[in-house]
N, C-alpha and C positions, 0 to 999 in steps of 0.2 A: 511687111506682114504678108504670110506667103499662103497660110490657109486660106481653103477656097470654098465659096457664099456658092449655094445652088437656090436660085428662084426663079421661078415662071419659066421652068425647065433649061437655062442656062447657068455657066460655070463663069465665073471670073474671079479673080483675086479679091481678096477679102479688104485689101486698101483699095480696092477699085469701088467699095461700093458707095462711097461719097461722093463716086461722079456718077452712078445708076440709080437716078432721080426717081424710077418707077417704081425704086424695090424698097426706098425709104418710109418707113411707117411712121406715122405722123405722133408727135409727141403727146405724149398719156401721164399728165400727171397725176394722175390717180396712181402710178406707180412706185410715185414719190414716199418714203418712210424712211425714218431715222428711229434707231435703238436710242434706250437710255442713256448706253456709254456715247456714242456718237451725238445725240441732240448735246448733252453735257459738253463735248467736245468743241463743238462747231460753238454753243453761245462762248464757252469760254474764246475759245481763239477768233471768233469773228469780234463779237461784242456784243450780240441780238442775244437778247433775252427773253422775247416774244417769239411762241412761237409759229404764228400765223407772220409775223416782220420776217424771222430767218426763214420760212419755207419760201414767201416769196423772192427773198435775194437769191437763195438756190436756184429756182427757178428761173430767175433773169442772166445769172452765170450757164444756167443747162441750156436753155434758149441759144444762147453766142455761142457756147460751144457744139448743137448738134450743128448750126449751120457750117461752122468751120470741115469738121467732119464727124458723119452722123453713126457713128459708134454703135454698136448694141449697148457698153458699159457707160455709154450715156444716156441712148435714149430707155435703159432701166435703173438709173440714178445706181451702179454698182459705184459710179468713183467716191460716191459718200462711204464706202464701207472701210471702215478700222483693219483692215486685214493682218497687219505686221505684228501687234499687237497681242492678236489671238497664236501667232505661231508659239510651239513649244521651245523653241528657240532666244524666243522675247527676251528672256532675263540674262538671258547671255550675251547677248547683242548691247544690250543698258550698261552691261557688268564691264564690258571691253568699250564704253565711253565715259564710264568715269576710271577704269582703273591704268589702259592702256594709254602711252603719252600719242597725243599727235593721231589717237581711232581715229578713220574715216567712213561712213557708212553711205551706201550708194545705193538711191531707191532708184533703180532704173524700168523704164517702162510707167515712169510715175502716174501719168495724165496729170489731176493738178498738185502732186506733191502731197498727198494725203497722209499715208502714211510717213512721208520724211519730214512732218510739220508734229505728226502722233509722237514720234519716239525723240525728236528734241522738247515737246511738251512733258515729256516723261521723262528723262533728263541726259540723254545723248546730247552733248555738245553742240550746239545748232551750228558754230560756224564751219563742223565740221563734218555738215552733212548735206549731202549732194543728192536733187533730185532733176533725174534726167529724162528727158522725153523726147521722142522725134519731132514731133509738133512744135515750136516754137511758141504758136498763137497759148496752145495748151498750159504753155509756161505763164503767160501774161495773165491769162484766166486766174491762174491760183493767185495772181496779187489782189485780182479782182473779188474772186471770192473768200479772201483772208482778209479783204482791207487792209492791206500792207502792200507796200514800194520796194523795189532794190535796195535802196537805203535803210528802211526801218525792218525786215527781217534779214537776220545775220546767216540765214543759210545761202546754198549757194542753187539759182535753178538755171541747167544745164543742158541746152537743147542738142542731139548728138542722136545716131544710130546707137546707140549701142556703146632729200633733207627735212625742213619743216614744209608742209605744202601750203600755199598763198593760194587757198579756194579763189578768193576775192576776185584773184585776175586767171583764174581758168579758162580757158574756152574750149579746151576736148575734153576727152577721158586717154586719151593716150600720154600726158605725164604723170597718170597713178597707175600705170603698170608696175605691178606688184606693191601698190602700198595701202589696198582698200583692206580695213580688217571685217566690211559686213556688209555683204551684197544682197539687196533684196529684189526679186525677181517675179513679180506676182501677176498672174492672167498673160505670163508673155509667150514664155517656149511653148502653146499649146498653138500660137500664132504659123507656126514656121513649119516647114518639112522636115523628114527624120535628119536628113542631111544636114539641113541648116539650123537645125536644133544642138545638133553636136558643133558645128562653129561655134555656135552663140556659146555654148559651154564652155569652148577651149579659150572662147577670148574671152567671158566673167575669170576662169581660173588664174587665165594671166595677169589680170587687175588685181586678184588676192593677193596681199601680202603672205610669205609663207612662214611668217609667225604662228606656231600651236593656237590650236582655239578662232582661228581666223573663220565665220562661216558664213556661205552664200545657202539663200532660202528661198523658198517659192512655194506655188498655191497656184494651182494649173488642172487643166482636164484631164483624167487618168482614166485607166481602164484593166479588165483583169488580164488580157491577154493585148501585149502592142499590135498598134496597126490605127487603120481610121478610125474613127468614130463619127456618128451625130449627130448634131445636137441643132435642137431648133431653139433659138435666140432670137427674141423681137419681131417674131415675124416670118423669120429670114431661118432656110435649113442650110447649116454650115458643115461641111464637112472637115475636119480636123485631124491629126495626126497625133494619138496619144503613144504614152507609154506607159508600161505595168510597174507597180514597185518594184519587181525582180527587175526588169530590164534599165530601168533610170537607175537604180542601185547599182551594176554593171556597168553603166556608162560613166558616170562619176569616178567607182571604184573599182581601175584597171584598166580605163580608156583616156578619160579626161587625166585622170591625176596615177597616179602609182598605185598600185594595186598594195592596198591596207596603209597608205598615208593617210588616207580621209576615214573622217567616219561618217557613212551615210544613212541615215532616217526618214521614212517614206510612213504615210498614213495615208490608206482610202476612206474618203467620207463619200456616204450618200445625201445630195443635199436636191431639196425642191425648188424649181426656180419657176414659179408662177405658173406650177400643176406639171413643170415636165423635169422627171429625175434623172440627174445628174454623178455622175462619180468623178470627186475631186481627190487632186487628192497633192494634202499638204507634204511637205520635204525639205531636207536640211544638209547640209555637205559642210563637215567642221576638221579643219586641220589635225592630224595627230602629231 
C-alpha cells in the first residue's frame, strides 16, 4: 500500500501506520451499522439471528482484526459493506458463473472475503471463487467470522500481493494468468501511486482471460480532474492518488489493453462518509 497518511504533521506510508501507535484512533463502535441487505446477509451466512448476538460477534472479529492491522476500513466497519453486489456489472459477473464452463472470479484486495462469499451466495460457483488478500491473518479472520473452516467452505482464500484449474491446491495467482473471467478490485488502486496503479492494471489484465465479456471492476476514490486528493478517514488525513473517469478510461482503453478491445465504464458518485464528502467513483473494463 503506497498511499501516504499525513498526521501530527508527518508523512509515511499508509501500511506503515499499523506500526504509528500514536495516530491509531481507538475503536468507536458506535460506528458499527449494517443495511437490510447485509444484516439479511451476514444472519443467513454466519447463522445469528439476533441481532444484538451478530453485532457482538462482529465486533469480537473487528477487535482481532484492528489489532493485527488498524485499517481505516476496519476501524469504520467498511469491510461489512456488499460492494460487488451493487456494481452495474453484477448480473454479468453471475451470468459468466453459471453460463461460462470452468468462470473464475477473483476478489482481490478482499480483507475478509465479503464480497467473494456475496456472489457465491448469489450463485457464482463458490469453488470457483477466489478471495485474495495480502494479510494472511485477514484470511483466517473470514473463517472466524463466517463460522466456517477450510474444509466446510468450498471457496478458495488466497493470501498473495496481488486446463481445468484445481483452486483446492493453489497457492499464487500466477497459474491463472489469463484464465480469470471476473476480477474484482474494490477500495485498492486508490491505495498506490500513479505509477503503480498502472502495474496493478497491467498485471489484473494479464490474469483476464481474453474470452468476450471477461470483466475486471472496481469502486475506488475518483476525482474530476487526476492528481492527489484528500480525504480525512478515521481520524487520520490521507493523501491519495485519484484518477478522473476520462483519464482511468484512457488508461484501460489504449494503455492497458488495445485501444477499442475493451469496453470501459466509469461512474462519479458523491458519497458522505461520517459528515466528510467524498467522490467515488464505480468502474468496469469488459472484453469486446
Amino acid at each position: 500500500m503506497d498511499g501516504t497518511v499525513i498526521h501530527d504533521n508527518s508523512t509515511t506510508l499508509l501500511a506503515d501506520v499499523a506500526f504509528q501507535t500514536a495516530s491509531i484512533p481507538t475503536i468507536d463502535t458506535s460506528l458499527y451499522s449494517l443495511s437490510s441487505e447485509e444484516s439479511t446477509f451476514f444472519k443467513a451466512q454466519i447463522g445469528i439471528d439476533n441481532d444484538e448476538d451478530l453485532k457482538g460477534h462482529i465486533l469480537d472479529v473487528q477487535a482481532k482484526a484492528y489489532k493485527i492491522a488498524p485499517y481505516p476500513c476496519i476501524h469504520g466497519f467498511v469491510f461489512l459493506r456488499l460492494n460487488i453486489s451493487s456494481y452495474s456489472v453484477y448480473e454479468h459477473i453471475l451470468k459468466l458463473g453459471r453460463e461460462r464452463p470452468d468462470a473464475v472470479l477473483l476478489d482481490l484486495g478482499c480483507c475478509f472475503g465479503v464480497d467473494a462469499r456475496k456472489a457465491a451466495a448469489d450463485g457464482f460457483p463458490a469453488k470457483n471463487v477466489i478471495a485474495s488478500d495480502i494479510s494472511n491473518e485477514f484470511l483466517e479472520l473470514s473463517h472466524e467470522l463466517f463460522r466456517t473452516t477450510p474444509t466446510s467452505y468450498p471457496g478458495c482464500l488466497l493470501p498473495g500481493d496481488a486446463p481445468a484449474i484445481d483452486l483446492s491446491s493453489l497457492k499464487s495467482l500466477n497459474p491463472l494468468h489469463g484464465r480469470i473471467s471476473a476480477i474484482s478490485a474494490t477500495r485498492l488502486f486508490h491505495l498506490f501511486t500513479e505509477d503503480k496503479q498502472v502495474h496493478l492494471a497491467r498485471a489484473l489484465a494479464g490474469l483476464l482471460s481474453a474470452q468476450p465479456g471477461s470483466v475486471i471492476c472496481g469502486y475506488q476514490i475518483g476525482t474530476l480532474e487526476k492528481g492527489m486528493v484528500t480525504a480525512n478517514i478515521s481520524g487520520s488525513e490521507h493523501r491519495l492518488f485519484a484518477h478522473s473517469p476520462k483519464t482511468w478510461s484512457s488508461l484501460w482503453d489504449g494503455e492497458v489493453f488495445e485501444k477499442g478491445s475493451v469496453k470501459v465504464e466509469t461512474e462519479l458518485v458523491e458519497v458522505a462518509i461520517r459528515e466528510v464528502q467524498l467522490l467515488m467513483m464505480e468502474w468496469s473494463v469488459v472484453r469486446l
